[in-house]
N, C-alpha and C positions, 0 to 999 in steps of 0.2 A: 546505536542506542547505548546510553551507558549504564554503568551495573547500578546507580541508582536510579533512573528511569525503569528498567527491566524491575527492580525491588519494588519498587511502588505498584506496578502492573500486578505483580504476585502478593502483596501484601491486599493490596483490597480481591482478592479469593482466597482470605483466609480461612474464612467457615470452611470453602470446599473442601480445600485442601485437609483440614483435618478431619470433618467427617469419611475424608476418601482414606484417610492415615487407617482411622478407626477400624473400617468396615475391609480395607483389603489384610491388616492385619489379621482380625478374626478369621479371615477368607484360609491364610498363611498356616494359621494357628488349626483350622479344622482339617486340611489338609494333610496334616502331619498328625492327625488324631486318629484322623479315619481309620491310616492303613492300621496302628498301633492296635483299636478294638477287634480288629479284621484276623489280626495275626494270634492275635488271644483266644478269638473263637476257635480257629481253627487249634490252638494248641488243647483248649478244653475237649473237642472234640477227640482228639487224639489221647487225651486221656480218660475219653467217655463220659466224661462230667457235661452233659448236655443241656442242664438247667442253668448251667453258666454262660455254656456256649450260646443258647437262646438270649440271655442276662448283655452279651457282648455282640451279638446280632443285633439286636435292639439300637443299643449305644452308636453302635454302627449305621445305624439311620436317621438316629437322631441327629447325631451331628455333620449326615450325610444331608438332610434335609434345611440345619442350620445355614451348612456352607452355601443353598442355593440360594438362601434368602439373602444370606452378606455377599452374593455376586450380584443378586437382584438391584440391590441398596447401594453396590461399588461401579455400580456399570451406570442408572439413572444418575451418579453422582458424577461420573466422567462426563457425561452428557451435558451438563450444568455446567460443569466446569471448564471444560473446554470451550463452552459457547460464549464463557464470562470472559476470558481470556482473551478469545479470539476478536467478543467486540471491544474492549479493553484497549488491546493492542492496536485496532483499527482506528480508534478514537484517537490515539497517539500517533500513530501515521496519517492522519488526515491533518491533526493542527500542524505535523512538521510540513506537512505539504503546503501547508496557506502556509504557514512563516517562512518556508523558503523562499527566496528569492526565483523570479523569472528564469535567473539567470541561472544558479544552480541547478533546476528541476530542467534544465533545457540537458543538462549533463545524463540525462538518462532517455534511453527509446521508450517509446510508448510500450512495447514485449516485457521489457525491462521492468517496468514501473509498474505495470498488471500482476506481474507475477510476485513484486516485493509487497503488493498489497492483495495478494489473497493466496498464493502460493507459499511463500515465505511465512508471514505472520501465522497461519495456519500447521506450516511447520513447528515453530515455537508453541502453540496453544495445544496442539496435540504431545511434545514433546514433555511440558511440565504437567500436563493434565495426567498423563502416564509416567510421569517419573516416580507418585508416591508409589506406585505398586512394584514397580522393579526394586526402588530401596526396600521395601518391603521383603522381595524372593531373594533379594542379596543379603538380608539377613536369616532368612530361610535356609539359603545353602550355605553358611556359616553354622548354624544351629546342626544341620547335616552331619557337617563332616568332625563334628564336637563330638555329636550321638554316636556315630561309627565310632569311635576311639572309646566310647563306654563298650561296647558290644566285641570289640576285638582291638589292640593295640594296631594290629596287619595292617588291618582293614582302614583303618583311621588313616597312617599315614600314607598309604594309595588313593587313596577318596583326597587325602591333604594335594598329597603330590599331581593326580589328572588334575583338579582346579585352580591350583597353579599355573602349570603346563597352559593349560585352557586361557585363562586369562593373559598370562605372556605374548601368547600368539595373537588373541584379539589386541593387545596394548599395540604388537611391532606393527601389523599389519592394516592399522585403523589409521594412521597418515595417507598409506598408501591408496587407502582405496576413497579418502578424504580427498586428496586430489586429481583422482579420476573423477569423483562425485563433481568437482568445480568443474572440470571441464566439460561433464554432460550439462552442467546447469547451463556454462555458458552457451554451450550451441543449442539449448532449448531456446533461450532469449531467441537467437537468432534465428529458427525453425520459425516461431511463434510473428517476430517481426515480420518475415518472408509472405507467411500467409496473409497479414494484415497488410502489406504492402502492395499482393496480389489484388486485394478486394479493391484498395482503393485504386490500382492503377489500371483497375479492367478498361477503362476508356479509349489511355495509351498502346496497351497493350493490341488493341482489335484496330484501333486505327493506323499503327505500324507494322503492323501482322507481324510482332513480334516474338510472340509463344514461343518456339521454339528455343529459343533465348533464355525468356523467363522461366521454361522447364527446367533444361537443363540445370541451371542455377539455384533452381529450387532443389532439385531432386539432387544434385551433388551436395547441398546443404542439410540437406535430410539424410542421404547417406551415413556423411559425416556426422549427425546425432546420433545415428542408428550403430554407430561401429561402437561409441562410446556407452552408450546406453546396456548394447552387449556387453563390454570390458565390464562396466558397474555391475552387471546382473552375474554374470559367470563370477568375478571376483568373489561376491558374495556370498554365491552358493557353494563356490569351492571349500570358504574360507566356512561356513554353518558346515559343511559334511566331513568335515575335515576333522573340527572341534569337536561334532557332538559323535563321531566315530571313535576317538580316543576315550572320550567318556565310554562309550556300548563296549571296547574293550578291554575297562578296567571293571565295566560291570560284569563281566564273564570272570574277570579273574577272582572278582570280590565273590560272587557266586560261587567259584570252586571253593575256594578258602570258606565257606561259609557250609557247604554239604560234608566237607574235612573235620568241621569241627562240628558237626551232628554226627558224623559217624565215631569222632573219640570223643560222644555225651559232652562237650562244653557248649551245648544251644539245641534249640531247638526249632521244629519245620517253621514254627509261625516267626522266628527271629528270621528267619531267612528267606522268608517272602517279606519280611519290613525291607531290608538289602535289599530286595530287586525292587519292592515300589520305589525305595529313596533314589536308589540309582536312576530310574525312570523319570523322577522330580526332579532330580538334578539333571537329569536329560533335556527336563522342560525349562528347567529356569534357568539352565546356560543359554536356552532358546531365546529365552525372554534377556535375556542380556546380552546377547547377538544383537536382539533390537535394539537394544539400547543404546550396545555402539553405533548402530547402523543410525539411530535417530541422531545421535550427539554429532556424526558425521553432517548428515543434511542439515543440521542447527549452526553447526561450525559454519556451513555457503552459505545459509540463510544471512547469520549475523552480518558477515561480510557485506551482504549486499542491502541488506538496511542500515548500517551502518554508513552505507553512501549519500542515504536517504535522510540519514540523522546527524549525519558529520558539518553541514554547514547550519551552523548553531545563529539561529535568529536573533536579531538585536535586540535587547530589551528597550521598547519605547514604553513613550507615554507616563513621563514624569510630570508632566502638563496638564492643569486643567483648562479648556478653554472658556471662553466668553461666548457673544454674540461674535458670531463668525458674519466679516464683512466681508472676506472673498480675494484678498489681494494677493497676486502670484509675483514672486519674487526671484530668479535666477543668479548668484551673484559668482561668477568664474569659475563655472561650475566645467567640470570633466569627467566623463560617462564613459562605462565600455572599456573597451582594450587598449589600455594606457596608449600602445604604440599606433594603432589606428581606431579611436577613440568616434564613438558616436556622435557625442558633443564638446568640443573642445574649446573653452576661456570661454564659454555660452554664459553671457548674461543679458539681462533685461526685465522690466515690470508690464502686469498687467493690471490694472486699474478695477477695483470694484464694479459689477453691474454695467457692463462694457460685452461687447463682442469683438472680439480680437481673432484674426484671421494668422495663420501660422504658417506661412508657404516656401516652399524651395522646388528643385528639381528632385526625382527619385533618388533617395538614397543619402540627403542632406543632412539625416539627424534628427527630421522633423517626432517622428513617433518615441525617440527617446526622451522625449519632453515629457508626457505622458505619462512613460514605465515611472518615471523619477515621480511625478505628481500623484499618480495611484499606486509609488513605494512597491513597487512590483522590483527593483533591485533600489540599487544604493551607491550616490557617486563617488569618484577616488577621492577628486576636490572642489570646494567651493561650499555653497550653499545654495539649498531649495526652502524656502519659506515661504507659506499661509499667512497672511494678516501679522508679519514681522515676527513671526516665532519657523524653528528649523521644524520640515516635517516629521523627521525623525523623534520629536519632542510628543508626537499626538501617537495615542496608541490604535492599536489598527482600526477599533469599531469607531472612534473620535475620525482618525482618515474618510473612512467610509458613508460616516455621514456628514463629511464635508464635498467629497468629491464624486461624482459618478462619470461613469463614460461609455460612448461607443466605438468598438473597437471597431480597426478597418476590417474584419472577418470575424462576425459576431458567433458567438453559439451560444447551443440552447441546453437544455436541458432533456433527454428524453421523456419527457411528458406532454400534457396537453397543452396546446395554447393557453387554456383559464387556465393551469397549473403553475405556468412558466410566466405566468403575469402577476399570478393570486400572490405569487413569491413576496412583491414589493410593496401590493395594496390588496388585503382582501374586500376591500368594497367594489364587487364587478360591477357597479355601474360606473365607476371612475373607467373603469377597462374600458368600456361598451364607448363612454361620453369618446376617449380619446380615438378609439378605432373608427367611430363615425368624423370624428373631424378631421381624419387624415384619410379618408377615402378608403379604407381598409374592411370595413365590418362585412359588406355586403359580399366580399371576396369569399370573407373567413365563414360567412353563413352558407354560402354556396357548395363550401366544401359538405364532405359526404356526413362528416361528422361534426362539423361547425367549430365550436370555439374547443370543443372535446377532440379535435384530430390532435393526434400525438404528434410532436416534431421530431424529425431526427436531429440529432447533434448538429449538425449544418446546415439543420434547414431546407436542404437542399428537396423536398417534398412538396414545398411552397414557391409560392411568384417570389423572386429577385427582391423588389419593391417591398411587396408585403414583410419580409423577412428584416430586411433593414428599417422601417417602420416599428416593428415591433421592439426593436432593440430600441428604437428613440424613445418607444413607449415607455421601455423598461424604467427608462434614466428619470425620465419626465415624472413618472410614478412615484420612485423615489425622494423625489424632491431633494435632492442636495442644490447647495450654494452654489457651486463651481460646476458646471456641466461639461463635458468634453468629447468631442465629436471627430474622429480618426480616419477623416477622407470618406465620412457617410455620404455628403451631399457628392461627390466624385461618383456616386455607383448608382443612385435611386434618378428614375426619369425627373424630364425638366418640370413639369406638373406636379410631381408630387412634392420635388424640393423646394419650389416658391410656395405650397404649401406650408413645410414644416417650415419653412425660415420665417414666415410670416407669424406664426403661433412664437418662433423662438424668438424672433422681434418685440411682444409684447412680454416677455418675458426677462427684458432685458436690466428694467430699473428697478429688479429683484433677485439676480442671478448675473452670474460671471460664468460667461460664455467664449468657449477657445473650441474653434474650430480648425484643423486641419484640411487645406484645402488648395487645389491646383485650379479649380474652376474660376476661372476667371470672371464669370459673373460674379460671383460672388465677391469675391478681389474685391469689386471695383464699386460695389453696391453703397450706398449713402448710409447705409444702420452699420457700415462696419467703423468700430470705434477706432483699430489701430490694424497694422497688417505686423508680424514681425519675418522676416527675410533671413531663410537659411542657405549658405552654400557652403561646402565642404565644411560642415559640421559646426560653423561658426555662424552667429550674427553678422550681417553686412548689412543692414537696416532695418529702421522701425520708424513706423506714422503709415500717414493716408495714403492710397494708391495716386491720388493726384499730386501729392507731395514728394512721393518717392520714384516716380517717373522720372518730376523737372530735374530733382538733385541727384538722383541714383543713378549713375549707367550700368553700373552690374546689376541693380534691379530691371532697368528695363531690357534689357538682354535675358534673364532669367522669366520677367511677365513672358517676354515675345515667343520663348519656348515651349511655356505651360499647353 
């Protein structure tokens, strides 16, 4: 994140921020009032003036009673503040995550990426959310050690000298325990991966009766968090008993120096309980700025690891404005992927308007980086991808999106309700209903316990095979973009339901531009398919009809005879 992204985030909480300036100031301000009427009474009292001392008893509640109200009013304002922050900040990690690239976002674990979006960011919101009040007590014990030096010269430069002292120690030793903190974050990542990896791999794990295995490996991972976790927690409390010990020891001296000079009349009993409450205050706000290194420490890992998350800086599209979008797919020597072993390499070729075009190779040919590049999920070395003779890089995302839609070969969902994860693309649920009956699906979805309201999981995996891939067809179809694209769907759904769907996407055809990815050889070879195009080892080896590409291809028909 950079320090003008981060300003903008804190600029729109500006209200908060200074009503919280306001309110923990006064907080600051009554604090240091209290003991002052407290020590007065008691001096009145000692010289038997008792309608005074009443007079400063009073005062002494008043502005005892003030301070609860400005904690009342600084604490609901933290509240606010921190929640503004934190959705703020999440709002800005969500668009870097759509304008990342595929490719980028794959550079981090799932652990990883959970925790820079609620761990992390929640760091930062709590961190400035509390930052006005600590600048606040840091000028509080400034104000301190000013007052000391009116009440005794001694006094002053001992109270100057421990907060010095105090702050030197937190300065040398705040790296050190900065990266201990990296290194417990890192093996949280990896604790946190561990379990998730657990959940999903209970399958493998019971059918190789392999636990033993994954314990071990788990539990020596968790060790390893736990040794460092310790380092962090002991560091810290060393480093807090250590600081606020030297202060309790300068307050005993300031103490003696302070009953030295009641006994040769220069002050008085109530001067000298202000010295021990101040000393006590100072006690608490080197507390409070213990936290504050300790927060700027976990702010320091945080940035780091959003910074991973912010660092590949999305391309500015969409200088373009489009027309009536006719749908033409364009390839021209085009090179994807890892320069050195390159997903698609010199790829080029057209796909024609309102056309079904079939996309085929062996596993592994390139075929689905066709796709990332058409729905801009990354961005090639070289060459050109263009829509209707303009580059897509030229359309900006929401122009993309409703040009192209797709089903990916491993669809997911949303965790919501089936009407929820459909109402996304059309809130007319009778569109839902019409399409779920003409693909054989409704009466499934009604059967269930909950009907169209069963929640899905992420994968679906709750639901029939079929149903699940249907519904992603739905999705697309709902949508209604120009381009529609389809990533080895008809490969996974039975042979009924797919002469089905290809029949509805058949009449669909002299209105929509249609790419299918597909090894199914019926389909291949089917009469509605307009063109095939032929990948192997990442490059084009031909394009046209299956009956045409038979007679003159023999790397196509050695590649067919595989499929």
């Amino acid at each position: 994140m950079t320090k003008h992204e981060n300003r903008s985030v804190l600029l729109k909480n500006t209200k908060y921020f200074i009503i919280k300036f306001i309110s923990s100031l006064f907080i600051r301000i009554f604090l240091l009032v209290i003991p002052i009427y407290y020590s007065y009474g008691i001096d009145e009292i000692t010289r038997g003036n008792f309608r005074a001392a009443y007079h400063m008893i009073i005062m002494f509640f008043v502005f005892t009673v003030l301070y609860r109200i400005a904690e009342i009013i600084n604490q609901i304002t933290y509240y606010y503040l921190y929640a503004n922050l934190y959705k703020t900040y999440l709002e800005v990690g969500l668009l870097k995550t759509c304008n990342n690239s595929v490719y980028s976002l794959s550079r981090f674990s799932l652990s990883e990426y959970s925790n820079i979006m609620s761990e992390d960011f929640e760091t930062l919101s709590d961190y400035y959310a509390t930052l006005v009040i600590r600048i606040v007590e840091i000028m509080e014990a400034i104000y301190i050690v000013i007052y000391f030096f009116t009440i005794n010269i001694l006094i002053g430069y001992l109270t100057l000298f421990v907060c010095l002292v105090v702050l030197f120690i937190l300065i040398f030793f705040n790296p050190i325990i900065a990266r201990t903190n990296q290194n417990r974050k890192n093996r949280h990542d990896k604790r946190i991966s561990l379990f998730q990896e657990l959940l999903l791999s209970v399958k493998e794990i019971k059918g190789f009766n392999i636990f033993n295995v994954v314990k071990e490996r788990t539990m020596t991972t968790i060790a390893d968090y736990i040794k460092w976790n310790n380092k962090l927690n002991i560091d810290k409390y060393n480093l807090k008993q250590v600081t606020l010990g030297l202060i309790d020891i300068f307050q005993f001296i300031a103490m003696m120096i302070g009953i030295k000079l009641i006994v040769d009349g220069q002050t008085t009993l109530g001067v000298l309980t202000i010295i021990y409450s101040y000393y006590t205050k100072l006690n608490t706000l080197f507390t409070s700025i213990i936290t504050l290194f300790e927060s700027n420490i976990n702010v320091k890992v945080a940035r780091i690891r959003i910074h991973k998350l912010f660092q590949y800086a999305s391309i500015n599209y969409g200088d373009f404005k489009e027309s009536e979008v006719k749908g033409k797919i364009e390839f021209q020597n085009v090179l994807y992927g890892n320069r050195e072993d390159p997903i698609l390499n010199d790829v080029s070729f057209t796909i024609y308007p309102n056309t079904i075009t079939v996309i085929t190779g062996l596993a592994g040919s390139g075929k689905s980086g066709i796709f990332d590049l058409l729905l801009r999920y990354n961005r090639q070395h070289i060459g050109n991808v263009l829509i209707d003779s303009v580059a897509t890089l030229k359309y900006d995302s929401k122009q993309i999106a409703d040009i192209v839609s797709a089903v990916r070969k491993n669809p997911t969902f949303f965790n919501i309700s089936i009407r929820d994860n459909l109402s996304i693309f059309d809130s007319n649920f009778e569109n839902i209903i019409y399409l779920c009956k003409e693909f054989g699906v409704h009466d499934y979805i009604m059967a269930l316990e909950n009907g169209y309201d069963t929640v899905l999981l992420t994968d679906a995996t709750n639901i029939n095979n079929d149903v699940k891939y249907v519904l992603a067809i739905i999705r697309v179809l709902l949508k209604r973009t120009k381009i529609m694209l389809f990533d080895e769907t008809f490969d996974y759904l039975s042979r009924d339901i797919n002469v089905h769907v290809l029949d509805y996407l058949k009449n669909l055809k002299g209105e929509n531009t249609i790419v299918i990815i597909s090894r199914n050889k019926e389909i291949i070879k089917a009469d509605y398919i307009d063109e095939v195009i032929v990948l192997d080892n990442n490059k084009v080896i031909g394009v046209g009809n299956h009956k045409n590409l038979v007679k003159e291809n023999s790397n196509y028909k050695k590649i067919f005879d595989k499929l």
